[in-house]
DRENBA-250091 format. One record per residue (C-alpha): residue number from 1; residue in one letter; x, y, z. Coordinates in steps of 0.05 Angstrom, whole numbers, m for minus. Example, Ala and Ser with C-alpha at 12.3 -4.5 7.8 and 13.67 -1.06 7.14 Angstrom:
! residues 2
   num   residu        u        v        w
     1        a      246      m90      156
     2        s      273      m21      143
END
This chain:
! residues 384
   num   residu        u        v        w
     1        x       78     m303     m100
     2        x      102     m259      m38
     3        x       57     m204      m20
     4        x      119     m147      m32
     5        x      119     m177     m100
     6        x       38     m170     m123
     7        x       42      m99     m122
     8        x      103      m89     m156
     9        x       70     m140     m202
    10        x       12     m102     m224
    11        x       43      m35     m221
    12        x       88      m56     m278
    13        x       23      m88     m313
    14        x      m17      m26     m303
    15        x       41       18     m335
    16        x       37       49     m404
    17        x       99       19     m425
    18        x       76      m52     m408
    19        x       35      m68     m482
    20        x      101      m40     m515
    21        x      148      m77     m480
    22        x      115     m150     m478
    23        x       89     m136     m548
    24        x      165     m109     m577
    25        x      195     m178     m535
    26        x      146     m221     m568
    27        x      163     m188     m641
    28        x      230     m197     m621
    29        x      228     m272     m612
    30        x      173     m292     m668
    31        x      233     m258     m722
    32        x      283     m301     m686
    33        x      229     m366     m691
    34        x      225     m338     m765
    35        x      301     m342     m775
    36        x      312     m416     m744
    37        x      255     m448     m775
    38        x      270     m494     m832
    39        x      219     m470     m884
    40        x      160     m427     m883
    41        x      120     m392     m937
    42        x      114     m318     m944
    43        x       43     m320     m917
    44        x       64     m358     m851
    45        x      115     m310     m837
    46        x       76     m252     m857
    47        x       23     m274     m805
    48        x       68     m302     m745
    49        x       96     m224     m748
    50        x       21     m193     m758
    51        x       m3     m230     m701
    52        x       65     m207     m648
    53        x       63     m133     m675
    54        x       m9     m120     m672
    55        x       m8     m127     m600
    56        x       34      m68     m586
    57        x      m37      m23     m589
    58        x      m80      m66     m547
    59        x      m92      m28     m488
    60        x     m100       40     m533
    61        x     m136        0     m579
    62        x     m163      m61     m562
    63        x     m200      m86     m622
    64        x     m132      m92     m668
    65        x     m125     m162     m612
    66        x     m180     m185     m672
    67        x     m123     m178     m725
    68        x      m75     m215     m676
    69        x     m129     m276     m673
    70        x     m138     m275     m746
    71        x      m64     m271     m761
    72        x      m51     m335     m729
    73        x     m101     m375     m752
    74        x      m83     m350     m828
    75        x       m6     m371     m807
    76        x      m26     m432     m783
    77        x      m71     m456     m841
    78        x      m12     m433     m894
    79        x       33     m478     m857
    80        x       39     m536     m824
    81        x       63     m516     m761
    82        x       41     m462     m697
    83        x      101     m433     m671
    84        x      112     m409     m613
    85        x      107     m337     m614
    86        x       45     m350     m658
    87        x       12     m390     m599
    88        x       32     m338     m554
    89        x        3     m288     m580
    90        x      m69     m323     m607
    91        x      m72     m334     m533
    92        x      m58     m263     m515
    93        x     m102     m226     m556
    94        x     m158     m275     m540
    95        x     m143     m251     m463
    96        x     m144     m175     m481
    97        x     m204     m189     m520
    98        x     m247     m217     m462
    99        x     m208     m166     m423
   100        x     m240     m100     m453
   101        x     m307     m149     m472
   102        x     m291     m119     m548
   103        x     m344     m169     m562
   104        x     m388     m213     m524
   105        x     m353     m272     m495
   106        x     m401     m324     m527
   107        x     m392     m291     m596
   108        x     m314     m289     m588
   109        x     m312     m359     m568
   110        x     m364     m377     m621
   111        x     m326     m339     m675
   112        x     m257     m364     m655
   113        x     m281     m445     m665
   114        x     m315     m427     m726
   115        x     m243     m403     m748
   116        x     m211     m465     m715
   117        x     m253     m511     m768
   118        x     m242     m466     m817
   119        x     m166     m480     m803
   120        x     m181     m551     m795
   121        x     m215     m574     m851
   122        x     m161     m534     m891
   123        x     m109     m582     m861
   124        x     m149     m635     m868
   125        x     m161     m623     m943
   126        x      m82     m626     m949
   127        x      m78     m686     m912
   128        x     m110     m725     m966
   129        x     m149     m769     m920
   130        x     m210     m804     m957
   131        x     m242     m823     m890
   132        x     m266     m782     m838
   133        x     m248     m797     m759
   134        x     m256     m759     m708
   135        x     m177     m760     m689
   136        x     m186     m706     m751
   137        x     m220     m657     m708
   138        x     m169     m653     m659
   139        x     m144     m586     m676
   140        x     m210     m555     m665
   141        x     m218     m581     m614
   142        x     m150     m551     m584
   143        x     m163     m491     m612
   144        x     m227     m479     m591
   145        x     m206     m497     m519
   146        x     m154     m452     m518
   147        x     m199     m386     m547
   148        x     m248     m405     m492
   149        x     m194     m411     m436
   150        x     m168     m337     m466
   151        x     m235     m311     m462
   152        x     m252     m335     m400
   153        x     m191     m312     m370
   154        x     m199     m243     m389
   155        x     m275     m242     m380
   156        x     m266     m260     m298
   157        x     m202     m201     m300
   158        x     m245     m158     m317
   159        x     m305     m180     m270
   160        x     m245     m168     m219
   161        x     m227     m105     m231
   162        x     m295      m76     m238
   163        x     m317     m112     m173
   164        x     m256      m83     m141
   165        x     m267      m13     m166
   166        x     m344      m28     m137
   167        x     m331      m38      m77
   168        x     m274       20      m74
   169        x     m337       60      m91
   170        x     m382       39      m37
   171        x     m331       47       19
   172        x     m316      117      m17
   173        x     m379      134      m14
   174        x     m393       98       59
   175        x     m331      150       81
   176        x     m358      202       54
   177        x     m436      191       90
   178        x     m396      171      156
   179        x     m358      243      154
   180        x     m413      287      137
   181        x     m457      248      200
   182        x     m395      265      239
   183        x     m397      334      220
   184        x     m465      347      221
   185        x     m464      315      290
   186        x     m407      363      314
   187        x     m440      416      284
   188        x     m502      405      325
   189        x     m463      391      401
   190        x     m429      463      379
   191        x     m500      485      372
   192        x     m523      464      429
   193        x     m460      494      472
   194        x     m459      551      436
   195        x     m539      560      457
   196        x     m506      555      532
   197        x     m453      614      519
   198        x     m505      651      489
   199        x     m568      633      539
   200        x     m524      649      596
   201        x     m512      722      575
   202        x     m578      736      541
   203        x     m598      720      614
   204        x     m543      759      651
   205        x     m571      825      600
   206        x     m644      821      618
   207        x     m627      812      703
   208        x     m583      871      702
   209        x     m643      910      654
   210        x     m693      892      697
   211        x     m656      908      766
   212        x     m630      969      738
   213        x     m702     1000      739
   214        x     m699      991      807
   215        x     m629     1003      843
   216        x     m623     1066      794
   217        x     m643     1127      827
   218        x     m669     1194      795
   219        x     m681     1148      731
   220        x     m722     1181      686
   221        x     m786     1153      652
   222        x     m755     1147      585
   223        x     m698     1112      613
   224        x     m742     1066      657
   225        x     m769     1046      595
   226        x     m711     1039      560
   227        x     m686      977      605
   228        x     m761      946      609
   229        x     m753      945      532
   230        x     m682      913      539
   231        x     m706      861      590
   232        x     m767      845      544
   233        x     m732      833      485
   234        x     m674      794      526
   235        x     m732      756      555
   236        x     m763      741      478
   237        x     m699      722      463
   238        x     m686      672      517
   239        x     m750      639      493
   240        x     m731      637      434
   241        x     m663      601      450
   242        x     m699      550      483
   243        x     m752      529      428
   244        x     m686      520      393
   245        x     m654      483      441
   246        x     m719      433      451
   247        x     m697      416      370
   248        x     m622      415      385
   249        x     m613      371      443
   250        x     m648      304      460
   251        x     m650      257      508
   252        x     m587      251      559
   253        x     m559      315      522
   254        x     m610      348      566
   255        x     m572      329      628
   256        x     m511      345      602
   257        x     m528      412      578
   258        x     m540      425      647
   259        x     m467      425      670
   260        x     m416      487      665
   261        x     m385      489      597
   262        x     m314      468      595
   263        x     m251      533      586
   264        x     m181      522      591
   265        x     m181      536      672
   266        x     m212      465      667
   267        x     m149      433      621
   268        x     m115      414      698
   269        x     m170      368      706
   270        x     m177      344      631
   271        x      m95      326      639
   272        x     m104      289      706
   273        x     m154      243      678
   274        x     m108      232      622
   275        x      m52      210      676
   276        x     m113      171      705
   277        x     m115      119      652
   278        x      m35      109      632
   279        x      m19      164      593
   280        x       49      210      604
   281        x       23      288      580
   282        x       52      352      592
   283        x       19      413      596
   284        x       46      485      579
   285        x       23      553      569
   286        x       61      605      529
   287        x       58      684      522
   288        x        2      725      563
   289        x      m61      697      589
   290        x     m114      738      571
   291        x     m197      729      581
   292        x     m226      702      520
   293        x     m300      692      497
   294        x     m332      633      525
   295        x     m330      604      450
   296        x     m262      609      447
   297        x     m241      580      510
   298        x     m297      522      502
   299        x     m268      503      414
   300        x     m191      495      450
   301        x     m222      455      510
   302        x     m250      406      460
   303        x     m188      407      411
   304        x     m144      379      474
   305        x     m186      335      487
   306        x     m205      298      426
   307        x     m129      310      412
   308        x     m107      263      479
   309        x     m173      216      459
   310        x     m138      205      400
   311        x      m73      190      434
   312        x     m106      143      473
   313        x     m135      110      411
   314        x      m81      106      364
   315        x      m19      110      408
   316        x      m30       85      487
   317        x       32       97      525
   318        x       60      157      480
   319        x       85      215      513
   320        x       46      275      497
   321        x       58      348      500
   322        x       m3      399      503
   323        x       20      470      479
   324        x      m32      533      492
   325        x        3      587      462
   326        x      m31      666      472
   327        x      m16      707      409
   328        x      m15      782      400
   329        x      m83      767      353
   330        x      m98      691      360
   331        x     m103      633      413
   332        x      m49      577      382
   333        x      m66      500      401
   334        x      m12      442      390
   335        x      m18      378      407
   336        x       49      327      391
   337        x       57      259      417
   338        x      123      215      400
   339        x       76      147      383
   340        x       90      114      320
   341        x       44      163      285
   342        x        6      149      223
   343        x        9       83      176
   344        x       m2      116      111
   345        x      m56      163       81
   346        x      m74      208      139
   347        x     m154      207      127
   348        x     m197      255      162
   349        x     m232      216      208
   350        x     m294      229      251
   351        x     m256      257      312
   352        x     m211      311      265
   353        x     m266      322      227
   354        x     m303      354      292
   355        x     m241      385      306
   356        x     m240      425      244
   357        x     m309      440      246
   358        x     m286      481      319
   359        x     m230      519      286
   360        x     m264      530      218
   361        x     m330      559      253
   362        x     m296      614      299
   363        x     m243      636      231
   364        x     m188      595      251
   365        x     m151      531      216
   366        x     m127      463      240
   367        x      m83      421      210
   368        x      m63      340      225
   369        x       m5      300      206
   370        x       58      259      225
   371        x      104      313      266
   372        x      175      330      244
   373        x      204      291      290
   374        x      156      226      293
   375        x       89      218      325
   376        x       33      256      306
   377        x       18      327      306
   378        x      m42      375      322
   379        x      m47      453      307
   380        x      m98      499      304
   381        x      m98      576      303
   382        x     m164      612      328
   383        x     m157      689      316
   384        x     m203      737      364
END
């Protein structure tokens, strides 16, 4: 079976309409069987259409596959004969019972070749046979082997399914642990540089407190005291920062901490290591540059660049267009690249997830997906 065909396959099998359709069609031919056959009593026919019919309700009700089971065998001892559509359908309702495990297998199989002899000694008695062979048994024996294969059959679909739907779990759930460990992660390297920003003027306030006690003239007493207050508490504060940053960072985050955050003066450099490596990018700016916080500058820095490490990732050799746009009220960010973008289900993955995080945490929104024109597409919107 082609693997364009297995889907389509269970698709159709997993549709509402499937139980009405093969159970109708089976209906269907066990009144034509009816019709052809030679001679049959009122009982046989009365069961052969029991046992089709019965299994139009076996998905919303699987237990009436029982009444299907015991419908044949009652057809089949009346007669002489097991049609078709009788056979069919013995086998069927057998499946759906080991299917939705109505019972346990072992007492399904158990009761079915209890039935089987019933049947077979019934035949037997008929037969008027005053010596007793094993050849006699060979019905149960059928029978029997073909409620176990049923059983079985339906039993291991069901094993399937749930092992399927197990393991669809655990790689849910596996997602879902690997995301929030992104996030958290993100979370905590926006800490960290955020403790920079922060540290950096915290530090800039107490200097310019401090010196302004001195290169002040005529400053008065209260005043004095004023800025020694300012660069106390500045200096408190800077203290504090760092207990917080001995928790944040560890070790080579230390030495990378060190270095000069990141703005969008850097992007030149950021691009040319881009070109460095193979990929074609463009860089534009649109409406007025303006000075933004140090936050704001450093969350667009790291949305091109996870943007273009995704490129790299999932699309070498695409062409790439960076987009900075300067708003009246908000800093606009788009990255497009014309790669073969997405193969199905766009899932948030580690690297948009930290990207989000950015936007989300200064008020702003970013959004991922296959572009209007191809490729893939990155936008965010950070409002000041």
């Amino acid at each position: 079976m082609s693997t364009s065909l297995q889907p389509r396959l269970r698709a159709w099998v997993a549709a509402p309409s499937y139980p009405w359709v093969t159970g109708g069609a089976l209906t269907a031919f066990a009144s034509v069987e009816l019709a052809v056959a030679p001679r049959h009593s009122p009982v046989v026919a009365l069961g052969v259409l029991v046992s089709a019919a019965a299994l139009l309700w076996r998905r919303a009700h699987p237990a009436v596959a029982i009444v299907s089971a015991v419908a044949v065998l009652v057809s089949f001892a009346a007669g002489a004969d097991l049609y078709i559509a009788a056979a069919t359908s013995g086998l069927i309702s057998c499946y759906t019972l080991g299917r939705h495990r109505v019972l346990h297998p072992g007492v399904l199989v158990a009761g079915g070749s209890a039935l089987s002899l019933a049947v077979n000694l019934r035949h037997i008695s008929t037969w008027g046979q005053h010596t007793c062979s094993p050849g006699l048994f060979a019905e149960w024996f059928v029978l029997s082997l073909a409620t176990l294969a049923g059983v079985s059959m339906g039993d291991a679909a069901r094993a399937r399914t749930e092992s399927r739907r197990e393991r669809a779990d655990a790689q849910a759930r596996l997602i879902a642990m690997e995301q929030r460990q992104a996030t958290e992660a993100e979370r905590a390297a926006i800490a960290r540089e955020l403790h920079d920003i922060v540290s950096h003027s915290v530090s800039v306030i107490a200097v310019h407190a401090e010196s302004a006690t001195y290169t002040t003239p005529d400053l008065s007493p209260q005043a004095r005291k004023g800025f020694q207050q300012i660069a106390a508490s500045a200096r408190s504060s800077m203290a504090e920062l760092h207990r917080l940053l001995s928790v944040l960072r560890t070790g080579a985050d230390d030495k990378a901490g060190t270095a000069p955050q990141p703005t969008l003066d850097t992007l030149d450099d950021l691009i040319t290591q881009h070109r460095s490596v193979g990929g074609e990018v463009e860089l534009r700016f649109s409406g007025e540059r303006v000075a933004l916080p140090t936050a704001w500058e450093l969350s667009a820095y790291r949305i091109v660049q996870e943007g273009l490490t995704n490129v790299r990732r999932h699309a070498p050799g695409a062409r790439t267009v960076v987009e900075i746009g300067y708003r009246s009220d908000r800093l606009a960010v788009r990255i497009a690249d014309d790669g073969p973008g997405p193969l199905g289900v766009v899932h948030s993955g580690h690297g948009l997830a930290g990207m989000q995080e950015r936007a989300v945490l200064l008020g702003g929104q970013l959004t991922a997906g296959p572009g209007p024109a191809g490729g893939f597409l990155i936008e965010a919107e950070i409002p000041w």
